[in-house]
C-alpha positions in Angstrom: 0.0 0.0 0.0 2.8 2.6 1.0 4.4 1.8 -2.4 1.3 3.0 -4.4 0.7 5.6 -2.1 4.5 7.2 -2.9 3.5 6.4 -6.6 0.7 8.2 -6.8 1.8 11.0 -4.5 4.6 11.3 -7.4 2.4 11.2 -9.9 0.1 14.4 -8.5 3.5 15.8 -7.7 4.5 16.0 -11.9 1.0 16.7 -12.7 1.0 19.9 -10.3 4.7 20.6 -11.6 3.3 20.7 -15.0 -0.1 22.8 -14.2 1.8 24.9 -12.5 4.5 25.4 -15.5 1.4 25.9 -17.9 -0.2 28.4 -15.8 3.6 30.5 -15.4 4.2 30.7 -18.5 0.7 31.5 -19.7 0.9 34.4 -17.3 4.5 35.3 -18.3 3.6 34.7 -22.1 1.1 37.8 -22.0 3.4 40.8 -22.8 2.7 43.7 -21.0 1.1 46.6 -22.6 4.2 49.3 -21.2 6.5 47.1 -22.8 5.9 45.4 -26.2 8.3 43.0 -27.3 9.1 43.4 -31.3 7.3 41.0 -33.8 8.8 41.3 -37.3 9.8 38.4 -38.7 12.0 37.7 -41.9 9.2 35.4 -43.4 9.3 37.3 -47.3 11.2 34.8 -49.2 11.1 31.0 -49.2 14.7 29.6 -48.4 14.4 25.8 -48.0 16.9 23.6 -49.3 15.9 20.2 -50.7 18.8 17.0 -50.7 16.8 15.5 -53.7 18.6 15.8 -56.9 15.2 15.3 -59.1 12.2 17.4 -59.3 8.9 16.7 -60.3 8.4 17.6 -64.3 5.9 20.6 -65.0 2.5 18.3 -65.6 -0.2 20.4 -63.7 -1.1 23.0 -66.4 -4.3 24.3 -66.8 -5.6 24.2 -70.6 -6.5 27.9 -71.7 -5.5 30.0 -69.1 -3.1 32.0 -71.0 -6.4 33.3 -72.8 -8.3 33.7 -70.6 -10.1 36.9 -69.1 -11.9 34.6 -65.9 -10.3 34.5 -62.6 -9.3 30.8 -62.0 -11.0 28.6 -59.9 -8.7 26.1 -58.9 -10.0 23.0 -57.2 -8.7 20.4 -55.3 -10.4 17.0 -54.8 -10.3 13.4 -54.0 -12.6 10.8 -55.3 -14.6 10.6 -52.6 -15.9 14.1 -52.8 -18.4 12.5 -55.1 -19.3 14.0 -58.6 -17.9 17.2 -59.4 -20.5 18.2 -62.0 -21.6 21.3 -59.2 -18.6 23.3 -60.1 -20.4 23.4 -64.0 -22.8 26.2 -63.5 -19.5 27.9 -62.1 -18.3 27.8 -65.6 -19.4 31.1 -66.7 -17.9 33.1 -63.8 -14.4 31.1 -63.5 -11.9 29.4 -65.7 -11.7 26.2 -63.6 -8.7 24.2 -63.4 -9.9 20.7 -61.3 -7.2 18.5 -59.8 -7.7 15.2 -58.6 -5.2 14.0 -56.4 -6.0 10.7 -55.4 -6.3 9.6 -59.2 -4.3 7.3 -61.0 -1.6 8.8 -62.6 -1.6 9.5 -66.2 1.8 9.1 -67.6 0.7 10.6 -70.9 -0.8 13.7 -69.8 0.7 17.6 -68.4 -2.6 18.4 -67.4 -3.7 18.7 -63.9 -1.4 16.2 -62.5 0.2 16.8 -59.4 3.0 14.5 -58.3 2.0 12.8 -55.1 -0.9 13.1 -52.7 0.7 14.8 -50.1 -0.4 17.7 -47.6 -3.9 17.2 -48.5 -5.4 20.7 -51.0 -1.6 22.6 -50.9 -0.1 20.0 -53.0 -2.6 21.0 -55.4 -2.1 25.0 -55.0 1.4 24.4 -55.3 1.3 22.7 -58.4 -1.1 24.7 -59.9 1.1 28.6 -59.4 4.3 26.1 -60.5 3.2 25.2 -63.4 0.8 27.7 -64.6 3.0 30.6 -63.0 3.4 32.8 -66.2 -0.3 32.4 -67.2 -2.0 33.3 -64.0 -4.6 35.5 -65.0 -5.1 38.9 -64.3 -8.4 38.8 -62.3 -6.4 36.3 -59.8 -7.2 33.4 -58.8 -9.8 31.4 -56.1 -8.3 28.0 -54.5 -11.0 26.1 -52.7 -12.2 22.3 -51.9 -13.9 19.8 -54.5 -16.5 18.9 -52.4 -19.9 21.1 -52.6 -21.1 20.5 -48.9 -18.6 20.7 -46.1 -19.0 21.6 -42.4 -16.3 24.4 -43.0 -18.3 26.0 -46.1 -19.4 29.3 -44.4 -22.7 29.1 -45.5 -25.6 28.6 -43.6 -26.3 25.4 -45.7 -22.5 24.7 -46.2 -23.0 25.4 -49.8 -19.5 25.7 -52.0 -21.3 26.6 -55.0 -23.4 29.3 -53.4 -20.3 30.8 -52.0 -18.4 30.7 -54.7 -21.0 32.3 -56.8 -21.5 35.1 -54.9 -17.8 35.8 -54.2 -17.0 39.3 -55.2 -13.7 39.1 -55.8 -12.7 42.7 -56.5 -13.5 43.7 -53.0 -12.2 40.9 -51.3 -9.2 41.5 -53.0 -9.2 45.4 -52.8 -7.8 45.7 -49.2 -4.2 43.3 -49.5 -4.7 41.4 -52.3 -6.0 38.1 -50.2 -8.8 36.9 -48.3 -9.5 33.7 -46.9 -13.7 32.7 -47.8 -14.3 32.5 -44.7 -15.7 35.1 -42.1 -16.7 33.3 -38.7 -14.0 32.6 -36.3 -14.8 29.9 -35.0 -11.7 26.6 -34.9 -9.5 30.1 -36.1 -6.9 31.5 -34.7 -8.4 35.2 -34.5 -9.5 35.5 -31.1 -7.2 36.8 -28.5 -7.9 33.7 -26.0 -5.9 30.9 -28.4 -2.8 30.4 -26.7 0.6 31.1 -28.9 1.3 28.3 -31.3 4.9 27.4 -29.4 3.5 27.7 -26.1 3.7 25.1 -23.4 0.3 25.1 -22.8 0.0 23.5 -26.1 3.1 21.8 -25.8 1.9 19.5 -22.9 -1.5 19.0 -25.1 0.7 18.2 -27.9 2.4 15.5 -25.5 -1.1 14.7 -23.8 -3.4 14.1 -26.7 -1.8 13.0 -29.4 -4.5 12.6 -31.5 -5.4 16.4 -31.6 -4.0 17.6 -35.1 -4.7 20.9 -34.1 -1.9 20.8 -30.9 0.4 19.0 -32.7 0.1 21.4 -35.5 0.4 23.7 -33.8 3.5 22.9 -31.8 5.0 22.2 -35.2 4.5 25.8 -36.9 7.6 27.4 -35.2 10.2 24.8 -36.9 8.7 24.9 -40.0 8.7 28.5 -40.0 12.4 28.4 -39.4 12.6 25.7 -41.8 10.7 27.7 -44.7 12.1 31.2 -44.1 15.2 30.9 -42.2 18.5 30.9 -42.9 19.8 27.6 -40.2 20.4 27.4 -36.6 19.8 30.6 -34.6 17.9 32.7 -37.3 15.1 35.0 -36.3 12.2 33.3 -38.5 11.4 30.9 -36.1 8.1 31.8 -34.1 8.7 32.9 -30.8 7.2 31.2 -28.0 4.8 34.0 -27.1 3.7 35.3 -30.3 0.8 33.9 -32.4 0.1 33.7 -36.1 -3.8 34.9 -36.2 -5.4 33.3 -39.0 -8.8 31.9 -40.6 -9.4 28.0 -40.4 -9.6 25.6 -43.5 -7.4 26.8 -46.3 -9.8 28.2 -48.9 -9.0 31.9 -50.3 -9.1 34.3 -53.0 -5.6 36.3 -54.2 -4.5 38.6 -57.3 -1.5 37.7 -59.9 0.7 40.2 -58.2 0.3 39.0 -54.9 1.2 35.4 -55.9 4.2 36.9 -57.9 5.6 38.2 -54.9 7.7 34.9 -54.9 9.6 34.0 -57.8 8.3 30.4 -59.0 11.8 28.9 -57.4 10.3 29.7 -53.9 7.0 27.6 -54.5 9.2 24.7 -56.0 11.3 24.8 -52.7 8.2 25.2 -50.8 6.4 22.4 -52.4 9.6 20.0 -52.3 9.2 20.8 -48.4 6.2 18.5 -48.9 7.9 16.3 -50.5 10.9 15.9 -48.6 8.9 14.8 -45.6 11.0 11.1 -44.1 13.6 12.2 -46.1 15.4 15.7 -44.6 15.0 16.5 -41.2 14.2 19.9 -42.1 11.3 18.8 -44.4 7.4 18.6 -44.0 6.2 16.3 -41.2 4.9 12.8 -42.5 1.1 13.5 -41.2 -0.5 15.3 -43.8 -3.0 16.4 -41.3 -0.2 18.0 -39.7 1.8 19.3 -42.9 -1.6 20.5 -44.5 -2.8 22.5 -41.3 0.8 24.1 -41.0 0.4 25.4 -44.7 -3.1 26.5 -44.1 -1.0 28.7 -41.6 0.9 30.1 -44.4 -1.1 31.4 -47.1 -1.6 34.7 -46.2 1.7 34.9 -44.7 2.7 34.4 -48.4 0.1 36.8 -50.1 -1.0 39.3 -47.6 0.5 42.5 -48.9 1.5 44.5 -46.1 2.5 47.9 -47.5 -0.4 49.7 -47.1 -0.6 49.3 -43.4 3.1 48.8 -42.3 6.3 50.8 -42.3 8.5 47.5 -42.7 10.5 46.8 -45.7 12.4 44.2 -45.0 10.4 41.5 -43.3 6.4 40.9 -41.6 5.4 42.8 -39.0 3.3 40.1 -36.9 0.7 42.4 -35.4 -0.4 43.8 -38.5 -0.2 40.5 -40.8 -2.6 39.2 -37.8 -5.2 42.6 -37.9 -5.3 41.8 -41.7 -5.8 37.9 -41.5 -8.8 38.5 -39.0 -11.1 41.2 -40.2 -14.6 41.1 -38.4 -17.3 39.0 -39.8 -19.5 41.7 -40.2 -17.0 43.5 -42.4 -16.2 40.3 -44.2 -20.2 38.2 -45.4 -20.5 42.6 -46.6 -17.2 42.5 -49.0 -16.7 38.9 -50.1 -20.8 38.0 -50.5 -22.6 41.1 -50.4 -24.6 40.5 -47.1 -24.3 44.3 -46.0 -26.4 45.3 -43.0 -26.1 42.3 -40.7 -27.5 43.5 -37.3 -26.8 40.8 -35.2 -23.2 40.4 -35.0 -22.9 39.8 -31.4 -18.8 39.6 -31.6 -16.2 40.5 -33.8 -16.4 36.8 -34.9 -19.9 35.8 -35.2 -23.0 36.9 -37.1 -26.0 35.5 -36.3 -27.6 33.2 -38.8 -25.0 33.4 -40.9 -22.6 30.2 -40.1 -22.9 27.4 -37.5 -20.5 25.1 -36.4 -21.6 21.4 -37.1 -21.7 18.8 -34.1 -18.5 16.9 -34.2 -17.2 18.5 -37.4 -19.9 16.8 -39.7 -22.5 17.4 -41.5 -25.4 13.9 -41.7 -25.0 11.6 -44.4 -28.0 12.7 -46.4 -26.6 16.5 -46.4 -26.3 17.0 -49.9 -29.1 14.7 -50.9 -31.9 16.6 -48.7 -30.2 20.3 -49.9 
């Protein structure tokens, strides 16, 4: 008895240790408002070196973009997002380039072809500014999901196709050239009460639940950061443990031609062979593409936010302001991306009523798209 007594007085011991580390260092980690700790981070070119001696051959173009005078849709799917016949009455408004990842490979084709299913929809991006980089059209472009009906659709029915349709895409682009499509905050990174990325709190989650993507995610943002944008050990682009990147959930956004050509094409091929590195260079994506494809999803607007219109800084991204543009209210947002001006019950800066609902368990019922 005395021997599980001492074990479990040891155990409570560590577990109070920990709480008590959590709660320190969430206290700690709040900077004060006298003295504000600098947050500009050299995150404006990609710098990460692959070991592979081979890279994939350019076989993701897009027929007719060159000519075109749409804004591409570009589209990323697996087969069991069912029949992709929705995105047809989307024909007249986009020049949509659809790429199906989990497909057999066709040795014979250049078209929409990406070269491994990795990192879930950012292989596809990727792929699709790599090897359609010169023919980007001028009215931008609009990545999204190939399924029609998904609990992160910020729709009140979790309707792509509505939302896509009634994207306007000159004012969501007129403020920085980028806008993620959606407006509620909720499973975001907007509000003030999600702890920093690197922090312990989510540190011990990370250890604690395992099988939270978003933790270990999360945890994983500050290396790849470094491992994206930095220059090796010591270097200033690695996410500081008390800093947060702000963004909006689920990877689906709207950006112009200039914005992508911020980076040269080399930087996307170094970005995407990040992905494709993973087991291979310690430096590289990790193996989970839940993981990898959630760190990207952090990155976009990194990428394509343009900054100059709000900061003073030249030579690198000034953190508070990258996070003020990637979390504009909700209100603000449903009035520029879809036109629904007016909304009077917005009862935070993340919510309108009526407008988006967050699913039970991240689902929508079987029978979703059949009985809408």
């Amino acid at each position: 008895m005395r021997r599980k007594a001492q074990k479990s007085l040891a155990q409570l011991t560590i577990l109070g240790c920990i709480l008590f580390l959590v709660f320190f260092r969430s206290r700690s980690s709040t900077p004060s408002p006298l003295k504000k700790s600098p947050q500009t981070y050299p995150w404006t070119k990609v710098t990460y070196q692959t070991n592979s001696e081979v890279l994939p051959p350019a076989r993701g173009i897009c027929r007719g973009l060159k000519k075109s005078s749409k804004p591409a849709l570009v589209i990323s799917r697996v087969e069991a997002d069912g029949d992709p016949s929705w995105l047809d009455a989307l024909g007249k408004k986009y020049h949509i380039c659809v790429y199906t990842v989990d497909a057999p490979e066709n040795l014979k084709s250049n078209y929409l072809q990406v070269p491994a299913n990795r990192g879930h929809e950012a292989m596809t991006y990727l792929t699709f500014i790599i090897d359609n980089y010169d023919q980007i059209p001028t009215r931008g472009a609009v990545f999204a999901h190939g399924s029609r009906f998904a609990w992160h659709n910020d729709h009140p029915e979790y309707d792509n196709a509505d939302l896509l349709a009634a994207l306007n895409i000159p004012t969501a682009l007129e403020p920085w050239g980028y806008h993620n499509l959606r407006c509620d905050w909720s499973l975001s990174t907007c509000p003030t009460s999600v702890p920093p990325q690197g922090s312990l709190e989510n540190a011990f989650k990370a250890v604690l639940q395992p099988w939270s993507a978003r933790a270990v995610s999360d945890i994983a943002l500050p290396k790849a950061l470094n491992a994206l944008f930095g220059t090796g050990a010591g270097s200033p682009a690695k996410l500081g443990r008390t800093h947060t990147v702000r963004s909006q959930c689920c990877a689906q956004f709207v950006v112009a031609r200039d914005n992508i050509r911020r980076h040269s094409r080399e930087e996307y091929v170094a970005l995407r062979q990040w992905l494709l590195d993973a087991g291979t260079h310690r430096n590289a994506a990790p193996l989970d593409d839940r993981t990898s494809g959630r760190i990207l999803s952090y990155v976009w607007h990194i990428l394509f936010i343009d900054q100059n219109p709000v900061s003073g800084v030249s030579d690198g991204v000034d953190l508070d302001a990258l996070n003020q543009q990637a979390c504009p209210s909700a209100e603000d947002c449903y009035c520029r991306l879809y036109g629904r001006c007016g909304l009077d019950r917005c009862a935070s800066a993340g919510s309108c009523f009526g407008q988006y609902r967050l699913p039970k368990n991240l689902r929508l019922p079987d029978d979703w798209a059949a009985t809408h």
